[in-house]
C-alpha positions as a printed Julia matrix, in Angstrom:
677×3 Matrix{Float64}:
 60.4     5.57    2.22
 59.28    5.01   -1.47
 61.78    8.25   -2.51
 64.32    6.21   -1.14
 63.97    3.07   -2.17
 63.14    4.7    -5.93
 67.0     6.55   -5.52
 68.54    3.47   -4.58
 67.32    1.2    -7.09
 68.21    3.89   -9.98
 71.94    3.96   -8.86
 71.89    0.18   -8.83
 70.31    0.0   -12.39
 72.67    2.31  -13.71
 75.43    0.72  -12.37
 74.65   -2.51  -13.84
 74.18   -1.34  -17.01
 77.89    0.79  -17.21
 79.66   -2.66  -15.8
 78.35   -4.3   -18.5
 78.99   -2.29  -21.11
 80.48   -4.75  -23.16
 78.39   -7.75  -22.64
 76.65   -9.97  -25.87
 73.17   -9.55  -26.63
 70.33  -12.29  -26.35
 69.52  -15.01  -28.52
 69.12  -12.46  -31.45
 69.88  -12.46  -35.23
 72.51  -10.45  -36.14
 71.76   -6.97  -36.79
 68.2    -7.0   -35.84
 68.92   -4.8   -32.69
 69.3    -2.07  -34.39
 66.34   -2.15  -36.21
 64.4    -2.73  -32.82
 63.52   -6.39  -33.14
 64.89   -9.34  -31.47
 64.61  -12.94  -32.65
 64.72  -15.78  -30.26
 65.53  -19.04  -31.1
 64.42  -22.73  -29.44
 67.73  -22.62  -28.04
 67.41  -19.5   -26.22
 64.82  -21.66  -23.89
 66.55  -25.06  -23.39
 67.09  -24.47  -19.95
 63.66  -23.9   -19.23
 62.59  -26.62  -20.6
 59.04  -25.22  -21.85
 55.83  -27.23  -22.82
 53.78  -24.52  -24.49
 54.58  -21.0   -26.37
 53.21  -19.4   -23.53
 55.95  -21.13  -21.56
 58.43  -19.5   -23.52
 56.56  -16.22  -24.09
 56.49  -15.68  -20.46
 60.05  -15.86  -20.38
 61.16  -13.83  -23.12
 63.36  -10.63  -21.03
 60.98   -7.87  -21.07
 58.24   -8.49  -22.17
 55.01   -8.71  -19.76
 51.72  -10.71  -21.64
 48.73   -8.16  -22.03
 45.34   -9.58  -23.42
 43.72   -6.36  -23.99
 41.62   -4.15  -21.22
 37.93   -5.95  -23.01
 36.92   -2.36  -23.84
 34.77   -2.1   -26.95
 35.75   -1.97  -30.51
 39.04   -3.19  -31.51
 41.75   -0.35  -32.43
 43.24   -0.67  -29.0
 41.54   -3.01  -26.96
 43.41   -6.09  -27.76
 46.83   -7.82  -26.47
 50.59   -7.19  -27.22
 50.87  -11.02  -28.51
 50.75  -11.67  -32.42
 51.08  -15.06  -34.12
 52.23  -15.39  -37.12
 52.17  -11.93  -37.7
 48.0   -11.35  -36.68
 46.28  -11.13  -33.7
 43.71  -14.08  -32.67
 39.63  -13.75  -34.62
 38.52  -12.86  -31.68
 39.11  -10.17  -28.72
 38.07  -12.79  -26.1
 40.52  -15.68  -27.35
 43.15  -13.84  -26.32
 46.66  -14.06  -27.35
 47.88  -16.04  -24.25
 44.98  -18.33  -24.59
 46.28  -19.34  -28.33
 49.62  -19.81  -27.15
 48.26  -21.69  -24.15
 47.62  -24.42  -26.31
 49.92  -24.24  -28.9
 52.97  -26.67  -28.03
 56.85  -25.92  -27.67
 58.13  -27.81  -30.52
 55.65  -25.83  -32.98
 57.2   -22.81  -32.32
 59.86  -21.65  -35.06
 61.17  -18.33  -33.46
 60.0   -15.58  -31.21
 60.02  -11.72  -32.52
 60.39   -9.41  -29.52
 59.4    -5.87  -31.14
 60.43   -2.42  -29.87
 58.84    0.78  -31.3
 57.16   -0.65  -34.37
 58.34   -2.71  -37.72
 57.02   -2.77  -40.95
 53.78   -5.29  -41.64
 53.37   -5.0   -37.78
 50.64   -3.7   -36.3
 51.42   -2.32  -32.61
 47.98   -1.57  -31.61
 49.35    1.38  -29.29
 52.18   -0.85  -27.75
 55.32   -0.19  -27.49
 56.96   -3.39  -27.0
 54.74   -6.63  -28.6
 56.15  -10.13  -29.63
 55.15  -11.83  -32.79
 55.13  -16.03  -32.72
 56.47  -17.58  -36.15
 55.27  -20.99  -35.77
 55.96  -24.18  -37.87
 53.75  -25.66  -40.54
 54.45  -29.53  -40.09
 51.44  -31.61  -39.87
 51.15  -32.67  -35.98
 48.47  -33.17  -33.97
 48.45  -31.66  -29.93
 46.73  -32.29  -27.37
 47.19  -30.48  -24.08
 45.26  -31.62  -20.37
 45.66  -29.54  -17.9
 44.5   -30.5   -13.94
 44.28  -28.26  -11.27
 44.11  -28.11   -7.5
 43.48  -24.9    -4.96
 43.28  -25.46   -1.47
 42.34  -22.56    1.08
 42.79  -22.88    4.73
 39.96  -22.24    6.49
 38.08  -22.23    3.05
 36.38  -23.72   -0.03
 38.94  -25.88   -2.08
 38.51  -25.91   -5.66
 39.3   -28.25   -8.59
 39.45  -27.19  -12.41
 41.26  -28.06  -15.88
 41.12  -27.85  -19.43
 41.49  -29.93  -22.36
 42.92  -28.57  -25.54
 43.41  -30.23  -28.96
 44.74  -28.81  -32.17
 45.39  -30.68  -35.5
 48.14  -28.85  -38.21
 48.65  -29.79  -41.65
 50.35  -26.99  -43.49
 47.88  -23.52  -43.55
 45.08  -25.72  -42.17
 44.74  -25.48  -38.29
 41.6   -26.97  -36.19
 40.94  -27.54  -32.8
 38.93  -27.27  -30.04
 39.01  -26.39  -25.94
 37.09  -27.42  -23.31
 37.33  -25.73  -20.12
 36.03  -25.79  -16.37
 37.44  -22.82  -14.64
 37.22  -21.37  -11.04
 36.95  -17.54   -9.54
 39.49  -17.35   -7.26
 40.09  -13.85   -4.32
 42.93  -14.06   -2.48
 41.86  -11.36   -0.2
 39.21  -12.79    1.28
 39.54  -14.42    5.23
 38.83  -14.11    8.86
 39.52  -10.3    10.99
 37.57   -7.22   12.37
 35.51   -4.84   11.63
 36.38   -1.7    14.16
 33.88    1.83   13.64
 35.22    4.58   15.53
 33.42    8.25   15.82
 34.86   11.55   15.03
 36.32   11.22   18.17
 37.54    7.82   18.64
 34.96    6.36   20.56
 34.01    2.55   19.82
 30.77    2.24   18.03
 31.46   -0.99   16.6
 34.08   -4.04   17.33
 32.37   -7.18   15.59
 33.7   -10.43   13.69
 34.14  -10.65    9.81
 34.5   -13.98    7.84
 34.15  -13.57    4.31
 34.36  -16.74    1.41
 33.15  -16.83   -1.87
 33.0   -19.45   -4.86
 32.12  -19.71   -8.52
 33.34  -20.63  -11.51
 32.51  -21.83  -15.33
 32.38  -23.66  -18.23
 33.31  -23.33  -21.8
 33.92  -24.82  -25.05
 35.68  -23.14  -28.09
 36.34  -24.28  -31.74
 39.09  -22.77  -33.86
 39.49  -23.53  -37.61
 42.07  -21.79  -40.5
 42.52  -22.5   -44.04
 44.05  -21.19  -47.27
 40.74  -19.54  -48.59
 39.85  -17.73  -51.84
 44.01  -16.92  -52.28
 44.14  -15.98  -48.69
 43.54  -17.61  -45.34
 40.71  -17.48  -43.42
 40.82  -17.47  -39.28
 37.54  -18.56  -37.25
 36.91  -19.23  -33.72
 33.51  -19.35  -31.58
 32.82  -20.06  -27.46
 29.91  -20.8   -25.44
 30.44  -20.75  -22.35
 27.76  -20.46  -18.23
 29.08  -19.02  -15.56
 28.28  -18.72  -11.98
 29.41  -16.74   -8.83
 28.45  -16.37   -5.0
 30.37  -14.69   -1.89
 29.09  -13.85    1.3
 30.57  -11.39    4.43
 29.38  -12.34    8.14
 29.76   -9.77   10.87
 29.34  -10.51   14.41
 29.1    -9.0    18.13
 27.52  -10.14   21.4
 23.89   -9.13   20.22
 24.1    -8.79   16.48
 25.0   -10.7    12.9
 25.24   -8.74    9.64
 24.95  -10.64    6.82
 25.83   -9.74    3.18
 25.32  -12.2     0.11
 25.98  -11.85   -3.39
 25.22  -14.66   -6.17
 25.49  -13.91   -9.99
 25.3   -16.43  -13.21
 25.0   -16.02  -17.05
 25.84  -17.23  -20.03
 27.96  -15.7   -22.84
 28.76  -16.74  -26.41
 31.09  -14.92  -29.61
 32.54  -15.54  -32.7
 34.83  -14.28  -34.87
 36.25  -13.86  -38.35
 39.59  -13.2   -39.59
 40.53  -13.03  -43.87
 43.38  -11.85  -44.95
 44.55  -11.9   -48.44
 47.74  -10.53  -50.73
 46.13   -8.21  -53.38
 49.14   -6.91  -55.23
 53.0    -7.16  -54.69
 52.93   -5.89  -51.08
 49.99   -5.28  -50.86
 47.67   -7.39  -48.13
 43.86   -6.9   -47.15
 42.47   -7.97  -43.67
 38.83   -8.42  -42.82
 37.72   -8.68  -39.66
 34.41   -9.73  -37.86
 33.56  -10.23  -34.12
 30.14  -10.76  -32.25
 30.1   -11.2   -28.62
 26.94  -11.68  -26.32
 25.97  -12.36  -23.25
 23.69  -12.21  -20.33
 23.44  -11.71  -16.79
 20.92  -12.04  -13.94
 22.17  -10.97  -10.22
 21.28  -10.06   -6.84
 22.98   -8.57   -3.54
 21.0    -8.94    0.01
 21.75   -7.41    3.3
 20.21   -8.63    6.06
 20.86   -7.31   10.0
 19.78   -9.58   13.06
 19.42   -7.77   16.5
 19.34  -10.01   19.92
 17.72  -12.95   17.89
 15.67  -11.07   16.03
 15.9   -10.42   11.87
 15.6    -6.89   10.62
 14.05   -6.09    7.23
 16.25   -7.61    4.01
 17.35   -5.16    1.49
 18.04   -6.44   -1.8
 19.48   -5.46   -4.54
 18.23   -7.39   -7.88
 19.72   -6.81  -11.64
 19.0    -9.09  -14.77
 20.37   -8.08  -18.28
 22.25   -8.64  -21.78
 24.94   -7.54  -23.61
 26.38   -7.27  -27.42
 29.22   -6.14  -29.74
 29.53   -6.32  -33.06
 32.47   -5.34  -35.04
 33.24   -4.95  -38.56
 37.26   -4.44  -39.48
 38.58   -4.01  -42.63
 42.45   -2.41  -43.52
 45.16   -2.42  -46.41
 48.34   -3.1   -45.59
 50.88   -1.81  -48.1
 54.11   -2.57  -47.71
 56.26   -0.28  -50.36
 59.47   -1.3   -49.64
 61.45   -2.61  -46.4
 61.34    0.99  -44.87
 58.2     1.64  -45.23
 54.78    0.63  -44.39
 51.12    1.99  -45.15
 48.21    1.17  -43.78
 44.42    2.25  -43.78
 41.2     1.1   -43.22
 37.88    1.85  -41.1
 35.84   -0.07  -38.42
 32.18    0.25  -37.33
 30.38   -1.39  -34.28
 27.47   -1.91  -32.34
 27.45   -2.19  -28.43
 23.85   -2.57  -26.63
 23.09   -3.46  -22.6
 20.19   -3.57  -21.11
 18.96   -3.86  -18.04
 16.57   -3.94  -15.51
 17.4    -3.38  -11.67
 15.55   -2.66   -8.37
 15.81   -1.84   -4.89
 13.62   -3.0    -2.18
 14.04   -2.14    1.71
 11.61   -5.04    3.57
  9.86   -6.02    0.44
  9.16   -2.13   -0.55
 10.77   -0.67   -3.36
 12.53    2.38   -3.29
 12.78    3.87   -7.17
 16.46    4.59   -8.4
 17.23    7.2   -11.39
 17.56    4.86  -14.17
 16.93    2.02  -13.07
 15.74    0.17  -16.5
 17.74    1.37  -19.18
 18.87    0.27  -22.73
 22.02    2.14  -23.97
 22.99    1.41  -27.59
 26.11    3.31  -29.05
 26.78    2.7   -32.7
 30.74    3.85  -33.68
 32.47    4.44  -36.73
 35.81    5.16  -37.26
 38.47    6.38  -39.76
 42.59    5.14  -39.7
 46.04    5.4   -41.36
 49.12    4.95  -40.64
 52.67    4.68  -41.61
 55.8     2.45  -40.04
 58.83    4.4   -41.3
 62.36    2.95  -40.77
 64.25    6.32  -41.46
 67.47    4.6   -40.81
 68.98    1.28  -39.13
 68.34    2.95  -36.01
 65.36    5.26  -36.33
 61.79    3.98  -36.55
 59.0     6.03  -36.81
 55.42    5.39  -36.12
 52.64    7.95  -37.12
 49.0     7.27  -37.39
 45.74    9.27  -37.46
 41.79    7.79  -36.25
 38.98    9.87  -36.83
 36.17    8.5   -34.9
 32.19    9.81  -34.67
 29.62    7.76  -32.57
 26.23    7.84  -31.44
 25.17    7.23  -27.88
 21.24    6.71  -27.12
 19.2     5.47  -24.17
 15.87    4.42  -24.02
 13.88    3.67  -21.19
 13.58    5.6   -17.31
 15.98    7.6   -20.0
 15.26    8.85  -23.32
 18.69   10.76  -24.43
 20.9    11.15  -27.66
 24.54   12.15  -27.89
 27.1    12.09  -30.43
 30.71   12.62  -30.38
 33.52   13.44  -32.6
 37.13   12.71  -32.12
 40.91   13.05  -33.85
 43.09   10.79  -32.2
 46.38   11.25  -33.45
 49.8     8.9   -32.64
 53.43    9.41  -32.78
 56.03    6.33  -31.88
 59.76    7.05  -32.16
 62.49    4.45  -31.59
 65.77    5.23  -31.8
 68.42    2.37  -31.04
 72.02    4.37  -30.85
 74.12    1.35  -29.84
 73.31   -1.96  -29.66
 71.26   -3.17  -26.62
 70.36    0.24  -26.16
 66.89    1.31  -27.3
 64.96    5.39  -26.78
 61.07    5.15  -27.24
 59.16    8.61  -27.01
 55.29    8.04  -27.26
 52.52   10.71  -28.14
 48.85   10.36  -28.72
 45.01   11.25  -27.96
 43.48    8.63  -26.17
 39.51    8.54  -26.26
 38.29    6.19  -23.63
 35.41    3.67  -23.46
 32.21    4.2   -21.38
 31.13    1.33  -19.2
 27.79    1.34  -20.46
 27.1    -0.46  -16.31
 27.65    3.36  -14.87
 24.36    4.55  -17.52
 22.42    2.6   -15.08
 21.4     2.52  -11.15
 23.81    0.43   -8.73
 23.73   -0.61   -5.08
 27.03   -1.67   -2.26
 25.04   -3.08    0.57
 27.47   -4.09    2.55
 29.06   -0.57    2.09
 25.65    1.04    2.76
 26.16    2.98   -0.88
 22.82    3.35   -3.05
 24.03    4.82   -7.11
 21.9     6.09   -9.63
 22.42    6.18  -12.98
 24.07    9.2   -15.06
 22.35    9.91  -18.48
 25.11   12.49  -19.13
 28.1    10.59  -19.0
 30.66   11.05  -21.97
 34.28    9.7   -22.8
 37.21   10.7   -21.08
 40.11   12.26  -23.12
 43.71   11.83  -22.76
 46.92   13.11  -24.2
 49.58   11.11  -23.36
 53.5    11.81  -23.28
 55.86    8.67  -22.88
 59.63    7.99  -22.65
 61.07    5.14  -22.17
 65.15    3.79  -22.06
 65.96    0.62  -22.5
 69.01   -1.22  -21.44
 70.26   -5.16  -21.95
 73.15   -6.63  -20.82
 74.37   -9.86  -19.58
 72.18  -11.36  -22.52
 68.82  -11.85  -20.76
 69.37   -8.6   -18.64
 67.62   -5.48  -18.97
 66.87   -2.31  -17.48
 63.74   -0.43  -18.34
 62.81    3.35  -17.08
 60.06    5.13  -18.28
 58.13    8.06  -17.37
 54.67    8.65  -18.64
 52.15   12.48  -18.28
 48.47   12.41  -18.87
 46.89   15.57  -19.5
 43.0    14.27  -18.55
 40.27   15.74  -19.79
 37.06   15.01  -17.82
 38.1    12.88  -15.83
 36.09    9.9   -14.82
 34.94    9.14  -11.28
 32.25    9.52   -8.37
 29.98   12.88   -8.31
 27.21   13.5    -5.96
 23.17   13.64   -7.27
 20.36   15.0    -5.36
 18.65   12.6    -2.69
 21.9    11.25   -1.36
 23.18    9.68   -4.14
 26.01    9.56   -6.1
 26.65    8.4    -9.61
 29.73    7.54  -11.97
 30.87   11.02  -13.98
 33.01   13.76  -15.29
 34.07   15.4   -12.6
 36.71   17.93  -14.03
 40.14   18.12  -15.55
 42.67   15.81  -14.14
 46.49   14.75  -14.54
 48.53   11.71  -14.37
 52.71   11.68  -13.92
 53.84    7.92  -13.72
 57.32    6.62  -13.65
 57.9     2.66  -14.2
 60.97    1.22  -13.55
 61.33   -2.83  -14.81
 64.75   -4.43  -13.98
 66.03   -7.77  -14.45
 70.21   -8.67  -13.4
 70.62  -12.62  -14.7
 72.83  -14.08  -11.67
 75.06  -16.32  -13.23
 78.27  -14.15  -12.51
 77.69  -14.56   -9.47
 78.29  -18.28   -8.94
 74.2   -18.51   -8.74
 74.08  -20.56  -12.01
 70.65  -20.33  -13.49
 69.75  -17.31  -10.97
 67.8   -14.2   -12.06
 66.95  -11.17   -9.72
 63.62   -9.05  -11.04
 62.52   -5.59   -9.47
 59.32   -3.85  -10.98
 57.18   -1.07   -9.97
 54.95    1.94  -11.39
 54.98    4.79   -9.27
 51.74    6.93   -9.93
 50.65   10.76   -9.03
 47.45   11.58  -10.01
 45.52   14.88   -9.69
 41.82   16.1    -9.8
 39.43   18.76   -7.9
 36.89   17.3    -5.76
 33.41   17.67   -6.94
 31.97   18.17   -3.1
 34.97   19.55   -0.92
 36.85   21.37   -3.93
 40.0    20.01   -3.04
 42.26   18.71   -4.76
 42.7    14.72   -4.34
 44.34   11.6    -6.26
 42.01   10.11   -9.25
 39.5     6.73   -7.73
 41.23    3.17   -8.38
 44.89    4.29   -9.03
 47.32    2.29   -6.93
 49.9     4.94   -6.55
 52.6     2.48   -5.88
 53.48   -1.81   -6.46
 56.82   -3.03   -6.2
 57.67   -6.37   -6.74
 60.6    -8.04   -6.07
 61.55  -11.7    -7.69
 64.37  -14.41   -7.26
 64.33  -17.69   -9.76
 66.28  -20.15  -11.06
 66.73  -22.44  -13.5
 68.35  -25.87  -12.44
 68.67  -27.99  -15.57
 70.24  -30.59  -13.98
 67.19  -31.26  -11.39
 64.6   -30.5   -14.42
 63.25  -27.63  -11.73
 62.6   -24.03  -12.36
 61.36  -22.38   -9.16
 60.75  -18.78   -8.21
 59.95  -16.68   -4.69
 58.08  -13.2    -5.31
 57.59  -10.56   -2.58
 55.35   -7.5    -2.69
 56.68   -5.1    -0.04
 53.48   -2.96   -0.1
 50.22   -2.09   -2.19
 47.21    0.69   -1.45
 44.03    1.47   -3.6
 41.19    3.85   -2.77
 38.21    5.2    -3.89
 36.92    8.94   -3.55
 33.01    9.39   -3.27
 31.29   12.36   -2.21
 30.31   10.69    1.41
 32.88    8.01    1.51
 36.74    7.43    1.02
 37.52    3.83    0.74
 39.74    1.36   -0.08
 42.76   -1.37    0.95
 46.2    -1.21    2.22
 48.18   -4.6     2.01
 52.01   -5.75    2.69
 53.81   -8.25    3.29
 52.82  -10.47    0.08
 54.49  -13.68   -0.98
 54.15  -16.49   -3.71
 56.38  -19.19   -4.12
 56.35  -21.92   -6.57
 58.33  -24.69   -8.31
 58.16  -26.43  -11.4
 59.06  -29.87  -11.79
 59.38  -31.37  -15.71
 60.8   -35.18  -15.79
 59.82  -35.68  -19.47
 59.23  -33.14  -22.27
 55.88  -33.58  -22.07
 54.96  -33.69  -18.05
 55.02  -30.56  -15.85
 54.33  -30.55  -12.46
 53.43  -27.15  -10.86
 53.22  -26.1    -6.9
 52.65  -22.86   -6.11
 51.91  -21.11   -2.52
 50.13  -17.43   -1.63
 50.83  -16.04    1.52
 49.01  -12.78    3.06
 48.74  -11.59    6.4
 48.83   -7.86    6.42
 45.16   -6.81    4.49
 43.17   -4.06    5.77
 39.73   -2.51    4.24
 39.73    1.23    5.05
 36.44    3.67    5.24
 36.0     7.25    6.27
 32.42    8.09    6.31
 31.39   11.83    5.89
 28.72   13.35    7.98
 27.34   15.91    5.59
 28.22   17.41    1.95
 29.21   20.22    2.86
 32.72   22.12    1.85
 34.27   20.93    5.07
 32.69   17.69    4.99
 33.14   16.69    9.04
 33.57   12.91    9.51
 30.69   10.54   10.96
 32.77    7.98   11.26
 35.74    6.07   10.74
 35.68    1.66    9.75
 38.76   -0.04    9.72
 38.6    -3.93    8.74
 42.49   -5.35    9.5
 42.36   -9.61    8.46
 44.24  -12.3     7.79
 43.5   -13.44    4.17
 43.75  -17.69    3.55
 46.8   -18.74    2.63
 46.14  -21.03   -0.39
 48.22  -23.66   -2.09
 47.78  -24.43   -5.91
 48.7   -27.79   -7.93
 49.06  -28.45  -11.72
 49.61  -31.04  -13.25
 50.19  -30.74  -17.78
 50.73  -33.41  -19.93
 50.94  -32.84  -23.76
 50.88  -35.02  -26.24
């Protein structure tokens, strides 16, 4: 079925870009196509009538908002959004959060970038926008209210409050914010164990909830300082979460909590200053903290009567600590330099323990303080060879220091060259060829260092001392095609040679652990197309298809066999209809998700979730310039949680049994209301 539908949709992309051969490009300054940027105007987004850049952001043809995977350091770990040419002071005020409360009006232009431009920094990317705002003195003030109502569940309210104040280069302003955690998978089904041989062994009840939220206030402040400007922002911010699972038969109730709260605080630093003719410094420092304290209980009553409690108890902190600095040398319109180093500090510890009926059962690693400290080497060079030929090439040399302390006393250091190649060739207008190459060194999760615990999965983890980074070399194409101004067709195919790869291994005792579990590979194709509607007497229409298809590859660590890579959804597609009526101040949208499937490999458990049938529908409704009115629906009946449960270790690894959990997940509606002023 997905080979099909995959053949199918490539014809129809390909067709639509030959029958429109000869179609104008977007909003875009002349010429700048062929050097692989395009500029969009205010006008571009008068029919959509936007309140805030991230409006218009989100509507710029492709181009999909990306705030960074939170990873440490920075090379790499932040978003595809720049404004004014820089990327927020901090990792955690993302971009989408700074356009979130900048307003419509203070936007001059938008810079969609393909491949790389000189004074740019990509950050890995290969498509990023850039936000040119206005320097008029205004002042802005944003509220946002919000409504989500579950049936059969917890409704929740939440908002924000955002002002800003602009006077030429000096910006302040602050946000305060009272957010919600919201799952859209949890609901009301069954929870079915079958034996190797499909007899019944259990046929119970499941209701599952959960609720949580927090609250946070940020300042933001930038100035002309010292013949530069200087960029500041800090957040404090509490947080708290609880869910709970019920399952029940004729005789018995399992019941499985989980509660978690913390606090967390950062700041951050950006100066940046012209040295020479061309020649521009940037200084960067971040500090982010925060702390945790956490515990999951299982508890299982029989005919009335309550069986022991396990519980599973965790309390900890967290830092990072990053110092940036770079030149930025721009020689001459074709060509840009750039070097500069960065060094950081990232600490967690923590404390966690088991106990089965008030006894406690000791866990490798268990109370552990991991403390890496990073340095690392870069330059670079944006080339534009010719009108149509950009070249990116950069080289990091990185060397850091991993020690633990504690059930754990261990020292490692690694050394890596992590080279990167980015061509983009643009042979016609609205045509565009990006080829990608680079060594990709990822981050631990300083977490897996340390014990863990799934109750309500019946998995006990320890903690793996030996863990290191996972290495990748990664191959990219990608073709891109516009037409029909705001139409584009994207295809690009993507191969990951993985080294050490990873994922779950078995330990002695029973347990298992987070590790490297071998060589692995990744082939991924993602297709992203979007066909404006307007020829087609749908004025205002736009039809959007996306999907990544994913293969992944690794040897078991148990069975030997080989088996897809843990938390890789091998497939996505999404399919979306809008429109645009000026006339009616409405923009609406319907989006459908035929099917999605993610699963985890462990050495005495497969598990995971199939889902299909997925729909969201909402409208937008804006009878001034500065009121928007937002309803929005999530419907989802087909979820199931999947289990096969081995029997032993062993090569052939016989099944014990098999847990299916088929429900019906709440359909929930959401309101906002913005006003800006």
């Amino acid at each position: 079925m997905t080979k099909t539908i995959l053949l199918a949709t490539t014809a129809i992309l390909f067709g639509a870009g030959a029958a429109s051969a000869q179609t104008p490009a977007p909003a875009a300054h002349a010429g700048s196509a062929q050097q692989g940027v395009l500029v969009f105007t205010l006008d571009f987004f008068a029919s959509q009538r936007p309140n805030t850049a991230l409006d218009m952001v989100s509507r710029v043809p492709g181009f999909s908002v990306q705030d960074g995977d939170g990873s440490r350091g920075f090379e790499g770990a932040v978003g595809n959004i720049l404004i004014n040419g820089s990327r927020p002071a901090s990792k955690n005020d993302t971009g989408s959060s700074v356009l979130s409360r900048t307003l419509a009006p203070q936007v001059e232009r938008i810079e969609l970038i393909r491949g790389g431009a000189p004074g740019i920094d990509m950050q890995g990317y290969p498509v990023v926008v850039n936000v040119i705002t206005r320097t008029e003195a205004s002042t802005e003030q944003i509220l946002t209210a919000n409504m989500a109502f579950f049936e059969g569940g917890t409704d929740r309210g939440f908002g924000t409050y955002q002002f800003s104040r602009r006077n030429g280069d000096r910006v302040w302003g602050f946000t305060l914010s009272d957010g919600v955690s919201i799952d859209d998978s949890h609901g009301v089904g069954r929870v079915i164990r079958r034996d190797a041989n499909g007899v019944v062994l259990r046929d119970e009840g499941y209701y599952s909830d959960q609720t949580g939220g927090g609250q946070g206030v940020r300042v933001n402040f930038a100035d002309a300082f010292m013949g530069g400007k200087i960029d500041l922002t800090a957040r404090l911010g509490v947080n708290d979460y609880s869910q709970y699972s019920l399952q029940d038969g004729p005789t018995i109730l399992r019941d499985n909590r989980f509660a978690e709260e913390g606090s967390s605080g950062e700041v951050g630093a950006v100066f940046t200053r012209p040295m020479a003719e061309g020649l521009t410094s940037e200084t960067r420092l971040i500090r982010e903290w925060n702390d945790f304290d956490n515990a999951s209980i299982s508890r299982t009553t029989t005919n009335g009567v309550a069986g022991p409690e396990q519980r599973f108890a965790s309390e900890g902190n967290a830092s990072e600590t990053i110092l940036r600095s770079l030149l930025r040398w721009e020689r001459s319109p074709a060509l840009t330099l750039e070097a500069g180093g960065e060094i950081a500090y990232n600490m967690l510890e923590i404390d966690q323990a088991l106990t089965d009926g008030g006894v406690i059962i000791p866990l490798p690693s268990d109370q552990i303080m991991v403390e890496e400290t990073r340095g690392e080497l870069f330059g670079k060079a944006t080339w534009r060879v010719r009108p149509d030929l950009n070249v990116e090439g950069g080289l990091r040399l990185e060397a850091s220091t991993i020690t633990q302390s504690g059930d754990a006393d261990q020292e490692k250091s690694f050394y890596y060259a992590k080279p990167r190649l980015l061509l983009t060739w643009t042979p016609r207008a609205q045509n565009q060829v990006r080829f990608r190459f680079e060594r990709d060194i990822g981050q631990l999760d300083f977490g897996d260092f340390a014990a863990g615990a799934d109750l309500e999965d019946e998995q006990v983890f320890g903690g793996n001392v030996n863990l290191e980074p996972e290495e990748r070399w990664i191959s990219e194409l990608t073709y891109e095609r516009r037409f029909l101004g705001d139409g584009i067709l994207s295809i690009g195919y993507r191969h990951d040679e993985i080294i050490g790869v990873i994922d779950r291994l078995p330990l002695p005792m029973g347990l298992s652990a987070v590790g490297n579990i071998g060589d692995g590979t990744l082939d991924q194709l993602a297709v992203n197309f979007v066909l404006p509607l307007d020829w087609s007497g749908f004025s205002g229409g736009q039809f959007q298809f996306r999907n990544t298809w994913n293969n992944t590859a690794v040897d078991d660590p148990t069975s030997g066999q080989e088996r897809p890579i843990s938390g890789v959804r091998p497939s996505q597609p999404i399919f979306t209809v809008s429109q645009d009526i000026t006339s009616w101040k409405i923009n609406w949208a319907v989006t459908y998700i035929e099917s999605l499937r993610q699963f985890n490999h462990a050495p005495d458990q497969v598990s995971g979730f199939t889902g299909s049938d997925y729909f969201e529908a909402n409208i937008e409704y804006k009878p001034t310039p500065t009121l928007a009115i937002r309803a929005q629906v999530n419907v989802w009946n087909d979820f199931q949680v999947e289990r096969t449960v081995f029997a032993d270790r062993t090569l052939a690894r016989p099944i014990a049994f098999t847990e299916l959990r088929p429900s019906d997940p709440r359909t929930f509606w959401q309101i906002r209301v913005r006003k800006t002023f």
